[in-house]
KOLKOLTOR-182145 format. One line per field, with one value per residue (C-alpha): residue in three letters; chain; z, x, y. Coordinates in steps of 0.1 Angstrom, whole numbers, always signed. Layout:
<atoms>
code c(ala, ...) $
unit c(A, ...) $
zz c(Z, ...) $
xx c(X, ...) $
yy c(Y, ...) $
</atoms>
This chain:
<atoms>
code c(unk, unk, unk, unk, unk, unk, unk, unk, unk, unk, unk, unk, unk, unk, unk, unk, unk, unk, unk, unk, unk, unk, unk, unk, unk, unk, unk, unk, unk, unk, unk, unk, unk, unk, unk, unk, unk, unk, unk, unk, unk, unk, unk, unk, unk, unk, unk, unk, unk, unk, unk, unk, unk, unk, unk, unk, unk, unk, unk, unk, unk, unk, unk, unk, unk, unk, unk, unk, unk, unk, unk, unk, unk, unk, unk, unk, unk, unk, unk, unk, unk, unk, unk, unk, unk, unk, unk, unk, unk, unk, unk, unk, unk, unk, unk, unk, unk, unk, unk, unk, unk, unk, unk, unk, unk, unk, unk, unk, unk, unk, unk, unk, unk, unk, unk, unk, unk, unk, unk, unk, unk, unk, unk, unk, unk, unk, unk, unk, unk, unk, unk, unk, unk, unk, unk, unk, unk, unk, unk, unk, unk, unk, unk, unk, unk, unk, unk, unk, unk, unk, unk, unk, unk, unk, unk, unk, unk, unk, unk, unk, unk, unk, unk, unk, unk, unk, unk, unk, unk, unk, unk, unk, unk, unk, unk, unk, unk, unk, unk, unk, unk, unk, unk, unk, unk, unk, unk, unk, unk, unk, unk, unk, unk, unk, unk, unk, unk, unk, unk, unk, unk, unk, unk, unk, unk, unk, unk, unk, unk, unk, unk, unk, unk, unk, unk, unk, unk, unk, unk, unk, unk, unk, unk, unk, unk, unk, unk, unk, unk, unk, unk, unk, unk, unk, unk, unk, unk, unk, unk, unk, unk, unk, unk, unk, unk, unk, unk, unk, unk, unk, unk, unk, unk, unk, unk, unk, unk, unk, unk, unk, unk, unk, unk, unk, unk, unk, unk, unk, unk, unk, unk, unk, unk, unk, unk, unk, unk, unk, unk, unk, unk, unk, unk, unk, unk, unk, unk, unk, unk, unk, unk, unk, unk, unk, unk, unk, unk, unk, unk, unk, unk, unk, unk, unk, unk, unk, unk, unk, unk, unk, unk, unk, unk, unk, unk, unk, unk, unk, unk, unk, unk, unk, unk, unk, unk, unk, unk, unk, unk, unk, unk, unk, unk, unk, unk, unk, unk, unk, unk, unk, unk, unk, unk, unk, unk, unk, unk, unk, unk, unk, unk, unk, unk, unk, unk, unk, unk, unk, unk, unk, unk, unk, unk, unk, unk, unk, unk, unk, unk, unk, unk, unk, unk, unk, unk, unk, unk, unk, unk, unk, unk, unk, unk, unk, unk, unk, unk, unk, unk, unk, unk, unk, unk, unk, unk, unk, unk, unk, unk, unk, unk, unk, unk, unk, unk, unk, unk, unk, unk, unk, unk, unk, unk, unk, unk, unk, unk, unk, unk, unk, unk, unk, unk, unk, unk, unk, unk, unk, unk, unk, unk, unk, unk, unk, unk, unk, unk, unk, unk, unk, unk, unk, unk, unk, unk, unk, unk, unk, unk, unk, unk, unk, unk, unk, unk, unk, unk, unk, unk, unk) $
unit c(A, A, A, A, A, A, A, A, A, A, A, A, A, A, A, A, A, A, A, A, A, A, A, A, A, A, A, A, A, A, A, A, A, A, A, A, A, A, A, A, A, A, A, A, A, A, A, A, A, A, A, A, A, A, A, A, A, A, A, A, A, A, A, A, A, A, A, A, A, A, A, A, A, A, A, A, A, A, A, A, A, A, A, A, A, A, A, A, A, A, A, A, A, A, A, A, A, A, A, A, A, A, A, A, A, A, A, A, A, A, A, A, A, A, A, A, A, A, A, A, A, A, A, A, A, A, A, A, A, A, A, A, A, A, A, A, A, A, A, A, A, A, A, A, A, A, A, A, A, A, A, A, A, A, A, A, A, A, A, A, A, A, A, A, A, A, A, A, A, A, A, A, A, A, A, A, A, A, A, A, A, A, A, A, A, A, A, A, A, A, A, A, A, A, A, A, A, A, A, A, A, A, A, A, A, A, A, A, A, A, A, A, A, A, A, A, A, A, A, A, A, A, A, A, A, A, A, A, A, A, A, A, A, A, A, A, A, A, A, A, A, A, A, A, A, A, A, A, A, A, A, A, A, A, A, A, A, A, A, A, A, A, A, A, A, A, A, A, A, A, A, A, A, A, A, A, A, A, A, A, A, A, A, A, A, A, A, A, A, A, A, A, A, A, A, A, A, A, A, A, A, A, A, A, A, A, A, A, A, A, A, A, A, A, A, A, A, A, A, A, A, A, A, A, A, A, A, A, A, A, A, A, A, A, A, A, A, A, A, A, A, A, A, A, A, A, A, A, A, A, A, A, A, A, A, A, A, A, A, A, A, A, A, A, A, A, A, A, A, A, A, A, A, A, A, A, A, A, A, A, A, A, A, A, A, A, A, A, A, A, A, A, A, A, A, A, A, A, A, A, A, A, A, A, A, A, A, A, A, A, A, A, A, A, A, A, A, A, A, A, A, A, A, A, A, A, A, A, A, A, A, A, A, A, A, A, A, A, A, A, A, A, A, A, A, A, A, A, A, A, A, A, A, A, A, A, A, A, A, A) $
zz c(+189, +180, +159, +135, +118, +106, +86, +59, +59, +33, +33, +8, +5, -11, -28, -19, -38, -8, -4, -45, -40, -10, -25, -58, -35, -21, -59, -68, -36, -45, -81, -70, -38, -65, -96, -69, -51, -93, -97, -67, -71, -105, -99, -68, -75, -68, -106, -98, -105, -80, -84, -47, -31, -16, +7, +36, +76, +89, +90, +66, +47, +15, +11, +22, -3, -28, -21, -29, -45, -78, -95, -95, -71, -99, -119, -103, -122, -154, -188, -184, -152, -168, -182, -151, -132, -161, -149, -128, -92, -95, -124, -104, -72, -92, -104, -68, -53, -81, -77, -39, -40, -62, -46, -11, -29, -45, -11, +0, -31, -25, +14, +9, -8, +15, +46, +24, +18, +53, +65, +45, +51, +91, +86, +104, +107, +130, +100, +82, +80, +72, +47, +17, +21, +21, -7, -24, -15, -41, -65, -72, -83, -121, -120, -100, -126, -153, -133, -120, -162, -172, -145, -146, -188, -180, -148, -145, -157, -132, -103, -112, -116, -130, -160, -178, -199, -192, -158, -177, -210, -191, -220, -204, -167, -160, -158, -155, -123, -110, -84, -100, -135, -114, -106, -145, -152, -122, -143, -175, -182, -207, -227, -226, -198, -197, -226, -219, -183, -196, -166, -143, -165, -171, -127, -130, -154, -139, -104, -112, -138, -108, -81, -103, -113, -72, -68, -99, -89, -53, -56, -79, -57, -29, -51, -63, -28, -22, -52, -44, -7, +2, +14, -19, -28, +2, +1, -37, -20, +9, -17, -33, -7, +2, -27, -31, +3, -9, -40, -22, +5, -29, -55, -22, -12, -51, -59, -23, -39, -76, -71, -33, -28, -64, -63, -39, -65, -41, -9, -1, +31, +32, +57, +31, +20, +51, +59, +31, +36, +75, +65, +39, +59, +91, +70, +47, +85, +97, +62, +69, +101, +93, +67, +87, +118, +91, +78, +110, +119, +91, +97, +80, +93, +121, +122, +135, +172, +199, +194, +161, +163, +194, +167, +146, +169, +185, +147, +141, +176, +173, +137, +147, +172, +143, +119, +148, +157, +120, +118, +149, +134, +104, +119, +146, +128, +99, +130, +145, +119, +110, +72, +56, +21, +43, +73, +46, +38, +74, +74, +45, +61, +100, +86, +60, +58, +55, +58, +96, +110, +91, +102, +140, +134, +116, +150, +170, +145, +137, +173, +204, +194, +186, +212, +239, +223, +220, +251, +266, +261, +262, +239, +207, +210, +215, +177, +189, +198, +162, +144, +159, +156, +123, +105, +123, +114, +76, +78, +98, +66, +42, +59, +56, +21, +15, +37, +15, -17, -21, -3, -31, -58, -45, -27, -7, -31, -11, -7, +15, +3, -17, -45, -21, -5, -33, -55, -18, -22, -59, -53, -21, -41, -64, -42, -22, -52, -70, -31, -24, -63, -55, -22, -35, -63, -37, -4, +28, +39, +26, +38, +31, +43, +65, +96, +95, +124, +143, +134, +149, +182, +183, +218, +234) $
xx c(+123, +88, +85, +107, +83, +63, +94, +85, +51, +43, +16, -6, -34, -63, -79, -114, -148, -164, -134, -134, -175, -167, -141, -166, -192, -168, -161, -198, -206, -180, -192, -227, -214, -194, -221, -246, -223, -217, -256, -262, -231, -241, -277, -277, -265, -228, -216, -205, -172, -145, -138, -147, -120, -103, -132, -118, -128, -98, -87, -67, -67, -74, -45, -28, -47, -34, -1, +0, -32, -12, -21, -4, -23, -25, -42, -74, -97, -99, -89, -59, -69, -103, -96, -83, -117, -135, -144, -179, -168, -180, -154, -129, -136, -139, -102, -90, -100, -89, -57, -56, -65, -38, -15, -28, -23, +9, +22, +8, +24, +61, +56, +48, +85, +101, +95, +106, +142, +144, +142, +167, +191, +183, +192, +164, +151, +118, +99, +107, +70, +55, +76, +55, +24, +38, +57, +22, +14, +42, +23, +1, +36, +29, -7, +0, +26, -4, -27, -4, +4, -33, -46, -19, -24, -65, -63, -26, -44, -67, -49, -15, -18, +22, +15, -9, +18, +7, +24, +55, +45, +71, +49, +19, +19, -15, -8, +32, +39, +72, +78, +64, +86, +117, +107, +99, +134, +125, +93, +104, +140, +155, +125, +104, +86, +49, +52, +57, +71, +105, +116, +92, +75, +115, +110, +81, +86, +120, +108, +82, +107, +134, +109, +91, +124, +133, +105, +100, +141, +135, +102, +120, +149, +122, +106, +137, +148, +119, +128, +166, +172, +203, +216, +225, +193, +193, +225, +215, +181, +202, +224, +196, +175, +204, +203, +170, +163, +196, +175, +143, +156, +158, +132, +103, +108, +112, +82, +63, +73, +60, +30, +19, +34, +36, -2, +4, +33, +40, +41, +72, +82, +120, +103, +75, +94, +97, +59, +45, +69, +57, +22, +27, +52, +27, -3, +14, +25, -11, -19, +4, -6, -45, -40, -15, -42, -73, -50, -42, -81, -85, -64, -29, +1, +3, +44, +31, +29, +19, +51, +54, +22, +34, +62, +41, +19, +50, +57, +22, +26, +57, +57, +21, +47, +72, +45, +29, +63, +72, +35, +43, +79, +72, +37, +58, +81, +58, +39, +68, +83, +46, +57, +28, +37, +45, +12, -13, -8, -23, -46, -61, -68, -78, -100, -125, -143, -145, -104, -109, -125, -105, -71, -80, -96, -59, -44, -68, -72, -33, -18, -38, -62, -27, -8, -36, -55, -14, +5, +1, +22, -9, -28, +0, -3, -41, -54, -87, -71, -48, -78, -94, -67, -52, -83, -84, -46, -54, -83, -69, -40, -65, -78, -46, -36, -72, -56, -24, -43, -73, -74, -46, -69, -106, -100, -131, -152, -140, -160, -159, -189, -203, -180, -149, -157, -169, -138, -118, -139, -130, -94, -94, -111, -87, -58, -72, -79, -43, -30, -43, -44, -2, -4, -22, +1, +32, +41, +25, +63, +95, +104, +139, +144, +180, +159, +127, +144, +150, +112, +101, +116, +112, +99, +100) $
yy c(-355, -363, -340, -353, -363, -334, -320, -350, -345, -323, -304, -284, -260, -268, -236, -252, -244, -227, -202, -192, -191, -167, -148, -141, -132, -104, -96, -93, -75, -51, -42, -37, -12, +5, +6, +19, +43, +55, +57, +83, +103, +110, +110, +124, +161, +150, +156, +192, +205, +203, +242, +252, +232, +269, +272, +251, +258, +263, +302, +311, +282, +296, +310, +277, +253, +281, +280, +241, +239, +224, +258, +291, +316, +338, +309, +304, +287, +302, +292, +274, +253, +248, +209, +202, +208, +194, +159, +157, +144, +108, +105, +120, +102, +68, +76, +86, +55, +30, +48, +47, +8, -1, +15, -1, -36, -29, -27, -61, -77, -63, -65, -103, -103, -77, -102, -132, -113, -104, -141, -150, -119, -126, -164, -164, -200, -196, -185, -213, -227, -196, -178, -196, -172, -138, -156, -164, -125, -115, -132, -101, -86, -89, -80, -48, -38, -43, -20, +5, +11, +11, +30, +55, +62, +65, +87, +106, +140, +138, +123, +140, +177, +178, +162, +189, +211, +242, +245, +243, +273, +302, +321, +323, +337, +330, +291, +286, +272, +279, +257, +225, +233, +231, +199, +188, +172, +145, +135, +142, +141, +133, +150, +178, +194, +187, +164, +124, +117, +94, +97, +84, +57, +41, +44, +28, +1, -7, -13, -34, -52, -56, -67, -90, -104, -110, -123, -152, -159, -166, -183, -208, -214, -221, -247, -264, -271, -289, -311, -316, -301, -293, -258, -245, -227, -210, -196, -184, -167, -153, -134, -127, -111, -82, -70, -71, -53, -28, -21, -18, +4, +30, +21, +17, +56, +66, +49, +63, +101, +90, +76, +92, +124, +137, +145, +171, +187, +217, +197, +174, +154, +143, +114, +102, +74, +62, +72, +46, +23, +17, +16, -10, -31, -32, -38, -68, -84, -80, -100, -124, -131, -132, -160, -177, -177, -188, -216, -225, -230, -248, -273, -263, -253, -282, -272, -235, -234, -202, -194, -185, -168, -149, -137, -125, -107, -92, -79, -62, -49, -30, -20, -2, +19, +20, +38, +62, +67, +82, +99, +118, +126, +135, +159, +175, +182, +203, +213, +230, +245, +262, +270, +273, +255, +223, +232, +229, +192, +190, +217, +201, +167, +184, +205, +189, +161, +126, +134, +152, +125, +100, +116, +107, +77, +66, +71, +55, +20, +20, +27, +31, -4, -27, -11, -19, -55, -67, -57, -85, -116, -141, -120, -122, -159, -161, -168, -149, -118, -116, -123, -92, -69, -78, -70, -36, -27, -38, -13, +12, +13, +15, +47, +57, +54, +72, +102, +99, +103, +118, +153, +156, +153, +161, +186, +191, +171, +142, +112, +83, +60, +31, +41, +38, +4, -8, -5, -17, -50, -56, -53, -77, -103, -97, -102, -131, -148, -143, -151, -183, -200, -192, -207, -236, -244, -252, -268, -250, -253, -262, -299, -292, -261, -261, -240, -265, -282, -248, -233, -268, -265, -227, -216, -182) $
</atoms>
């Protein structure tokens, strides 16, 4: 019982001046990647139009890109397609990648919830000391919400081919899509098609609201425990938590269709849901587990032992199997089949690059480097060997949300560059920063949680 003790020892993170000097380093190094990445592209002799993107290396694939380019076949690139391709490529890539990182980050944010709720729905007391930072990692909730809404009114026409009206005019043939207007009343509904998306942006605004809403609920419970103990609280976040996880199970797959798979309009996957949902869940557990480890180093966490880091590991191990697993489902299966409206998602992303190279590299980073560096039991409990491959999965993800996105909306105008990493390092700044001022304004770990006791003396 000696370590009794420990469960009245609170203990707190201090958000020091080295790590916000660090952390604005990151920020600054991150606007200068992306101002210089900027200054070539459009000094460079990148600011062409994206209008070749048919001319991929794969045979046949002309025809393929056509068939979901987001344009009628018919439509080429004349006058009604014309705005679209209007935008030099650095504008375009600028909006890609903005787009891409937010929606990377969103999935830390409601990830950092997500493994809160499932504690609680578990009863699971061996995360006990842990739960507060993927609880701080919700945090960025309310500032994703702002930036998914301002980044979505400055780049939808360029990111979303669906929302420029003509697609919709059954008056002119040249430009009316038939396939993506029988899809207008899931944007649009209740008003018209190709005008304001009601539909969506009421999807939009009431996940956030909902999420947001978990999240500030349970966080408060959390704190007020800490004031008055007893069970009560966590009875109120375990009710809480199923119905967050029942209303996540639906808005997380809606949202992974409206804001992923829309931008390729023709193209649909009835696994995609579960496709961005695996990604985000194994990259928010690699997160987790980094800043665990680093607080660890640091000094914090005393009540976290090789167990619980062993726990961890064994998460980021086999949720890295989960995702290949539903990549390999959800490729074999389009593979298989060989239809070519569904084929040229993956033609598109085999075939040109930075995506080829990328689309390999995603298998590599995501599976065969966790499945091998974490086999082992010693290595999930070594704090080397998690600080090695949690970095990799987190970028491995990122790589990964770039495949989701971008062929989408560059075509073969894709970049992978200064531009890129640049806007990756603004948005991690961001995070960290939002992140760890949350985790500093609260206990490490709740001294009257009911489990503290059980997370103590955990031991497998």
């Amino acid at each position: 019982m000696g370590h009794t003790h420990i469960t009245i020892t609170e203990e707190r993170f201090e958000f020091t001046a080295k790590a916000r000097r660090q952390i604005i380093y990151l920020l600054l190094a991150g606007v200068v990647l992306l101002a210089l990445g900027l200054v070539i592209s459009i000094f460079g002799g990148e600011a062409h139009h994206g209008s070749e993107h048919h001319g991929l290396s794969a045979p046949g694939s002309s025809q393929l890109v056509a068939s979901l380019d987001t344009v009628a076949p018919a439509e080429g690139h004349g006058e009604g397609g014309a705005h679209h391709e209007e935008k030099p490529t650095w504008l375009k890539r600028l909006y890609t990648t903005l787009w891409m990182n937010n929606i990377y980050f969103i999935g830390l944010g409601i990830i950092g919830l997500f493994f809160v709720s499932i504690q609680y729905a578990a009863q699971a007391g061996w995360s006990a000391g842990i739960k507060r930072i993927p609880l701080a990692m919700g945090q960025w909730l309310p500032v994703a919400f702002v930036s998914t809404l301002v980044l979505w009114f400055i780049t939808h026409h360029d990111v979303f081919h669906w929302t420029h009206s003509y697609l919709y005019d059954k008056n002119n043939p040249e430009t009316f899509d038939e396939i993506i207007a029988g899809k207008a009343p899931f944007f649009f509904w209740p008003g018209e098609a190709g005008g304001f998306p009601v539909f969506y942006m009421v999807r939009m605004v009431l996940f956030f609201g909902l999420w947001i809403w978990f999240f500030y609920t349970i966080r408060k419970n959390m704190l007020a425990e800490d004031q008055i103990g007893g069970t009560s609280f966590w009875y109120k976040n375990r009710s809480l938590s199923a119905w967050f996880l029942v209303f996540f199970a639906v808005s997380s797959s809606v949202a992974a269709w409206d804001w992923v798979m829309s931008i390729d309009t023709h193209w649909f996957s009835t696994m995609f849901g579960w496709y961005v949902f695996a990604s985000w869940w194994v990259t928010g557990l690699a997160f987790i587990t980094l800043i665990v480890v680093y607080l660890k180093d640091a000094g914090y966490l005393k009540i976290v032992n090789a167990n619980h880091l062993h726990d961890l590991g064994k998460f980021v191990f086999a949720f890295s199997i989960f995702w290949t697993y539903i990549w390999f489902g959800q490729f074999l299966l389009i593979w298989y089949a060989h239809i070519p409206e569904e084929t040229v998602y993956f033609v598109e992303r085999m075939s040109t690059p930075p995506y080829s190279w990328i689309f390999f590299a995603n298998l590599i980073l995501n599976f065969v480097l966790p499945f091998l560096l974490l086999m082992t039991r010693d290595a999930k409990r070594q704090m080397s060997m998690l600080k090695l491959v949690a970095p990799i999965v987190i970028v491995g993800h990122w790589f990964d949300f770039y495949n989701m996105v971008t062929p989408g909306v560059m075509k073969t105008d894709g970049g992978l560059g200064f531009i890129e990493i640049g806007t990756a390092f603004i948005f991690l700044a961001a995070f960290l920063w939002v992140t760890l001022s949350s985790l500093s304004k609260m206990p490490l770990f709740g001294k009257n949680h009911p489990m503290l006791e059980e997370s103590l003396h955990h031991h497998i």
